[in-house]
C-alpha positions as CSV (number, residue, x, y, z in Angstrom):
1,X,122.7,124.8,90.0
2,X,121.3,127.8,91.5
3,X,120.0,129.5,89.3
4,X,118.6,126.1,88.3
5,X,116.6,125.5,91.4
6,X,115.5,129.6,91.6
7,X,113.8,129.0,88.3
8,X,112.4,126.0,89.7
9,X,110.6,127.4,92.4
10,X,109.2,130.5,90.9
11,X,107.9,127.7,88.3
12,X,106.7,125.9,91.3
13,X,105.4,128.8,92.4
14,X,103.2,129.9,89.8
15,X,101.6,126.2,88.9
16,X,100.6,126.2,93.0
17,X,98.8,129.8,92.2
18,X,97.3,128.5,88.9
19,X,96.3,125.6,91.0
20,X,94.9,127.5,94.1
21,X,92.6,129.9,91.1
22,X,91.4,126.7,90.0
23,X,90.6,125.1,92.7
24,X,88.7,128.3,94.2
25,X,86.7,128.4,91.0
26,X,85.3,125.0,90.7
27,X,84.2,124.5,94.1
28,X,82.0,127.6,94.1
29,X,80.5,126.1,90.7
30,X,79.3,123.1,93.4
31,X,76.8,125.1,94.7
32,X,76.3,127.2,98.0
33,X,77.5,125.7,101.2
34,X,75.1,128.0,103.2
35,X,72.1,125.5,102.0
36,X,73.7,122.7,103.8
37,X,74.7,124.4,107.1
38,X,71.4,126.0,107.9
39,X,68.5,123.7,108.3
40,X,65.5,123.2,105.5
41,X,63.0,126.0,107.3
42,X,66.0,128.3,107.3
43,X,64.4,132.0,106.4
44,X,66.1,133.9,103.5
45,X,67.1,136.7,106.0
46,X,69.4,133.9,108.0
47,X,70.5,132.9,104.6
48,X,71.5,136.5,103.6
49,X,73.3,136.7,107.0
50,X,75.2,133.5,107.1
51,X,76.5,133.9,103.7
52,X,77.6,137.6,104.7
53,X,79.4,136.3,107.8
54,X,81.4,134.1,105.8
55,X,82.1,136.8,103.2
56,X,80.3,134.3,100.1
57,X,78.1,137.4,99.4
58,X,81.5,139.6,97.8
59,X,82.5,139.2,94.4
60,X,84.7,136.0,93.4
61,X,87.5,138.1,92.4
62,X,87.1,139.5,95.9
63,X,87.1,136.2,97.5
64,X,90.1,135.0,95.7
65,X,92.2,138.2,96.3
66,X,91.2,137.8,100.2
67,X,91.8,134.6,100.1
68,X,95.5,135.0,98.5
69,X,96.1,137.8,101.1
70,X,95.5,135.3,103.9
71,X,97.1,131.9,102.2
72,X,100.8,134.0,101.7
73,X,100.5,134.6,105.8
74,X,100.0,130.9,106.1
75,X,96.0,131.3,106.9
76,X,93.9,129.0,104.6
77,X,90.8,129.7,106.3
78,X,88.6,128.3,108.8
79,X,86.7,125.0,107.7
80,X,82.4,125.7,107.4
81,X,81.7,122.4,109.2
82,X,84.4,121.8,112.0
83,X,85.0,125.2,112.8
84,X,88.7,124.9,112.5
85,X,91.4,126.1,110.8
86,X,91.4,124.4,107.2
87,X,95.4,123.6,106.9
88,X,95.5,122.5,110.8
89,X,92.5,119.7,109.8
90,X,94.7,118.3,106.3
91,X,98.2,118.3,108.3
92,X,96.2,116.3,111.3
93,X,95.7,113.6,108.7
94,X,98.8,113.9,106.7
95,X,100.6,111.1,108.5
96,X,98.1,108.8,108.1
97,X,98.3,109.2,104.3
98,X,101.8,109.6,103.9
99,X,102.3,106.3,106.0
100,X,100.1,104.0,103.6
101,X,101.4,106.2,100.0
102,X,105.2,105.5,101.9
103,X,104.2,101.6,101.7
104,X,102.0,101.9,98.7
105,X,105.5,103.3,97.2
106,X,107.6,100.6,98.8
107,X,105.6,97.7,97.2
108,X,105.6,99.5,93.8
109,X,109.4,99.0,94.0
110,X,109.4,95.5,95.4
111,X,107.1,94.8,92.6
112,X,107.8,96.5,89.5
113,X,111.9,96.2,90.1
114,X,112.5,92.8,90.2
115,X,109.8,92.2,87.1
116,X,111.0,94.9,85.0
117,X,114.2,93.5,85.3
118,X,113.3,90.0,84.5
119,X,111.1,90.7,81.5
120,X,114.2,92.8,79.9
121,X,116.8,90.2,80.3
122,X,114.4,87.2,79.7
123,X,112.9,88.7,76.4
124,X,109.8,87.1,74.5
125,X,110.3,84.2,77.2
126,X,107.6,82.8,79.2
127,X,108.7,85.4,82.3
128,X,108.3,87.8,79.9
129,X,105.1,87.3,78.4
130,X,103.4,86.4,82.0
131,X,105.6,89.7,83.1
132,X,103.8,92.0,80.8
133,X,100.1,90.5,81.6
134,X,100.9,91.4,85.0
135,X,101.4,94.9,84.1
136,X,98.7,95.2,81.6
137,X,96.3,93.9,84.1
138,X,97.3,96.2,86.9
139,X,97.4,98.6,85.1
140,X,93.4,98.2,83.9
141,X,91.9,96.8,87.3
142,X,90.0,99.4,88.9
143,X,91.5,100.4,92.4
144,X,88.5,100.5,94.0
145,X,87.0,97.4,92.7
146,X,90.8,95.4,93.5
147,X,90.1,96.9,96.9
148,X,86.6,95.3,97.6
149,X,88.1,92.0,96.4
150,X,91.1,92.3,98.6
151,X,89.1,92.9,101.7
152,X,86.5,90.2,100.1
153,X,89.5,87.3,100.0
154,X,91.8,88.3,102.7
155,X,89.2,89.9,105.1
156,X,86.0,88.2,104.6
157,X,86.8,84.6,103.6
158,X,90.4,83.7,104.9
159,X,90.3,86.3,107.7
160,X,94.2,86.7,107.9
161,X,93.9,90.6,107.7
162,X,91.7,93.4,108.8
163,X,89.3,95.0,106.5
164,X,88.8,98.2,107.8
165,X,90.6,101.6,109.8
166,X,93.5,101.7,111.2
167,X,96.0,100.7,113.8
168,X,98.9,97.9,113.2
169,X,101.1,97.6,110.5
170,X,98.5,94.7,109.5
171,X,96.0,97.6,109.0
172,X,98.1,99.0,106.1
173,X,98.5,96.0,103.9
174,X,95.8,95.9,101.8
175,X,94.9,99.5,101.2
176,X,98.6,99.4,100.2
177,X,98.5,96.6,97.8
178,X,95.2,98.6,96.1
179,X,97.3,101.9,95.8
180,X,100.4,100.4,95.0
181,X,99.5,98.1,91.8
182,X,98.9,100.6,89.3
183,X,101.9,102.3,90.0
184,X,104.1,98.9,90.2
185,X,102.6,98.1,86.7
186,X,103.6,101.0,84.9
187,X,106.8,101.3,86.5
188,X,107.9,97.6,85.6
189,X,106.9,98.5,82.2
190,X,108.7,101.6,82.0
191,X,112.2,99.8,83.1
192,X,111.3,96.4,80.5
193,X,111.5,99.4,77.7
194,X,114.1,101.6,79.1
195,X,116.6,98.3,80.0
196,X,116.1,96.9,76.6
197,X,117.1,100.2,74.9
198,X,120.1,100.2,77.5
199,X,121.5,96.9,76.2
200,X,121.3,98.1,72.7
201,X,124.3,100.6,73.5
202,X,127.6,99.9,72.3
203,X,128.9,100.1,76.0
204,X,127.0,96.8,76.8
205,X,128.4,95.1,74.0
206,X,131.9,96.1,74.9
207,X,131.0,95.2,78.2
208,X,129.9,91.8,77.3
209,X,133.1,91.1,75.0
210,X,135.4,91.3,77.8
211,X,133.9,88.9,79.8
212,X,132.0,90.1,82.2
213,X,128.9,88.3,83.9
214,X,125.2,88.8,83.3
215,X,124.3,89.9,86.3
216,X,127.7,92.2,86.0
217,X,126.4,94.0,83.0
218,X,122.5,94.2,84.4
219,X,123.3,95.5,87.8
220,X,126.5,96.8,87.0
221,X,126.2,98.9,83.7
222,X,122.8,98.8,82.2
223,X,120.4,99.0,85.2
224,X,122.0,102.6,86.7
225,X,121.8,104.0,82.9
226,X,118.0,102.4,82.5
227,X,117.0,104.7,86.0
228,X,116.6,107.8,84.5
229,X,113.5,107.4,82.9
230,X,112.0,105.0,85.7
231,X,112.9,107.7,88.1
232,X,111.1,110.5,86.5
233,X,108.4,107.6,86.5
234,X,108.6,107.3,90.0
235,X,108.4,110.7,90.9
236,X,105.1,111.0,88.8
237,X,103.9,107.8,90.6
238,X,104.6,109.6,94.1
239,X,101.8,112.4,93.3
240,X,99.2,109.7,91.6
241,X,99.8,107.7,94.7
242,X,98.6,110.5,97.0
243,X,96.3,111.4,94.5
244,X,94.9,107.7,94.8
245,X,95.2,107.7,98.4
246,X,91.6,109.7,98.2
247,X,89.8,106.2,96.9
248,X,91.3,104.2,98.9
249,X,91.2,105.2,102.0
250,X,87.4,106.0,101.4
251,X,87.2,102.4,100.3
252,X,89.0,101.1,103.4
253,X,87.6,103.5,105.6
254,X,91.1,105.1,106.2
255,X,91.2,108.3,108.9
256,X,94.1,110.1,105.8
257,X,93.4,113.5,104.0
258,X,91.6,111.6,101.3
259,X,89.0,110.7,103.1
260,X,88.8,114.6,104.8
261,X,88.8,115.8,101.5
262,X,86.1,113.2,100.2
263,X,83.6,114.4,103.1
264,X,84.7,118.2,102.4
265,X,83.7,117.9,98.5
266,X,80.9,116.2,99.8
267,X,79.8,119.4,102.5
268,X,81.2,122.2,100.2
269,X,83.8,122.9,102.8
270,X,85.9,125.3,100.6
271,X,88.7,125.8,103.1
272,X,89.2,122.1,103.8
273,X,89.1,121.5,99.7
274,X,91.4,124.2,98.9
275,X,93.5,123.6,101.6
276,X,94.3,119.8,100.8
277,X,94.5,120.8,97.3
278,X,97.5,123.6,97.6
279,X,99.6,121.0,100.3
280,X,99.2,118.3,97.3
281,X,100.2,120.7,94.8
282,X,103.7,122.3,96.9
283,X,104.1,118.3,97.7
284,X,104.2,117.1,93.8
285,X,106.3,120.4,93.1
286,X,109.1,120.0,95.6
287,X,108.9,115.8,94.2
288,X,109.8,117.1,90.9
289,X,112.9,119.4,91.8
290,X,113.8,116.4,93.8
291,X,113.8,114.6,90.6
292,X,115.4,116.9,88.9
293,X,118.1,116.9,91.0
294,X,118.5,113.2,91.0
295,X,119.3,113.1,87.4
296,X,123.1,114.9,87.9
297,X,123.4,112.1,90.7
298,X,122.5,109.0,89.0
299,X,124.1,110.7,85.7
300,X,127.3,112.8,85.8
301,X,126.9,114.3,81.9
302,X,123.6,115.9,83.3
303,X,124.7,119.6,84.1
304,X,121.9,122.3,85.3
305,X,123.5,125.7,84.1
């Protein structure tokens, strides 16, 4: 085990440097940041000097290597805009979008569970079919454009919930609903296939010829050996819901890193950018070790030599 979770992380390791390289590259293809802190009448000489006192005037390879020597010491760099440090701006916001992905993921489960399950024991029923046109729908409904109708309906015309910012729990209900259906559709999917498979095996049948109850051999037998898949499933959904988070909490006006971010791409703040991008990417990487793990729990023939 680990050796297991050693090779883990230096694989975890190396995807967030691949990621960091990436993400370094393609926000200096967005164009120079200097042109949007200095004003239009700016002279090329204060041009020249800005973009040396922010070190844009070295070589990228230069800029990287710096900027590697600082990230390994915990120093992500200083934001263009705010005048902050980079990491310190992302992790002020980080509750705010883990608390809305937390109930985004928590409505994902409420929702894909108990329809997943349904669909697989009620097969080509009418549950079924209206089962899978749930999915299929949430799963091709824009986010942002289920969003505007959310706040449309339930903001605008009924006026049971607010449409905007932040504050209650009431506050977090529809930007979670708009980040959670995609992932409750593809999730209750995933189970309908991996339970029906399940109840295939010879160990349901022999479970079903000694008597036991339905709801015995679903909950009992078929539903802990179904998980594996849905897990790994899950753990995906965890990274596209914070991922999503960015839409949505633009579209709700949200104070979370994906709005930060949004306004960064939008400023060429590189630090801010890079910053939120590296967090998401040790996130999603310590997710899928969790995962991993998981598997030896929820099955005992898994073994990580």
């Amino acid at each position: 085990m680990l050796s297991f979770l050693v090779r883990r992380l230096i694989h975890s390791t190396a995807v967030v440097v691949g990621v960091s390289l990436l993400v370094f590259v393609l926000m200096r293809l967005t164009g120079d940041p200097v042109l949007l802190l200095l004003p239009s009448n700016a002279t090329p000489q204060q041009i020249a000097d800005l973009r040396h006192e922010l070190g844009l005037d070295q070589p990228i390879w230069a800029q990287y290597l710096q900027f590697l020597a600082h990230a390994v010491r915990g120093d992500f760099g200083v934001s263009f805009r705010n005048n902050q440090p980079a990491m310190a701006l992302v992790l002020d916001r980080m509750p705010a979008t883990l608390q809305l992905t937390g109930v985004a993921f928590a409505i994902t489960i409420l929702i894909s569970v108990p329809i997943g399950i349904l669909s697989a024991t009620h097969r080509d029923s009418v549950a079924d079919a209206l089962g899978r046109a749930l999915a299929l729908l949430g799963q091709a409904v824009p986010s942002f454009w289920l969003g505007i109708m959310l706040i449309l309906l339930f903001a605008v015309i009924l006026r049971w919930l607010p449409p905007f910012g932040t504050g209650g729990p009431e506050h977090l209900i529809l930007p979670g609903i708009t980040l959670g259906t995609y992932s409750a559709a593809v999730t209750s999917r995933m189970l309908r296939s991996s339970l029906l498979e399940v109840f295939g095996a010879d160990y349901i049948r022999t479970a079903r010829a000694k008597g036991l109850s339905e709801r015995a051999v679903v909950y009992g037998h078929a539903l802990r050996n179904a998980a594996l898949p849905v897990v790994t499933i899950l753990g995906l959904q965890v990274g596209a819901l914070l991922g999503g988070a960015v839409v949505t909490e633009y579209v709700f006006s949200y104070p979370g890193m994906g709005r930060l971010v949004l306004q960064a791409i939008g400023n060429r703040d590189f630090a801010v950018v890079q910053a939120f991008v590296i967090l998401m990417a040790l996130i999603i990487g310590g997710i899928n070790i969790l995962v991993d793990l998981l598997y030896a729990i929820l099955d005992p023939r898994v073994k990580y030599q």
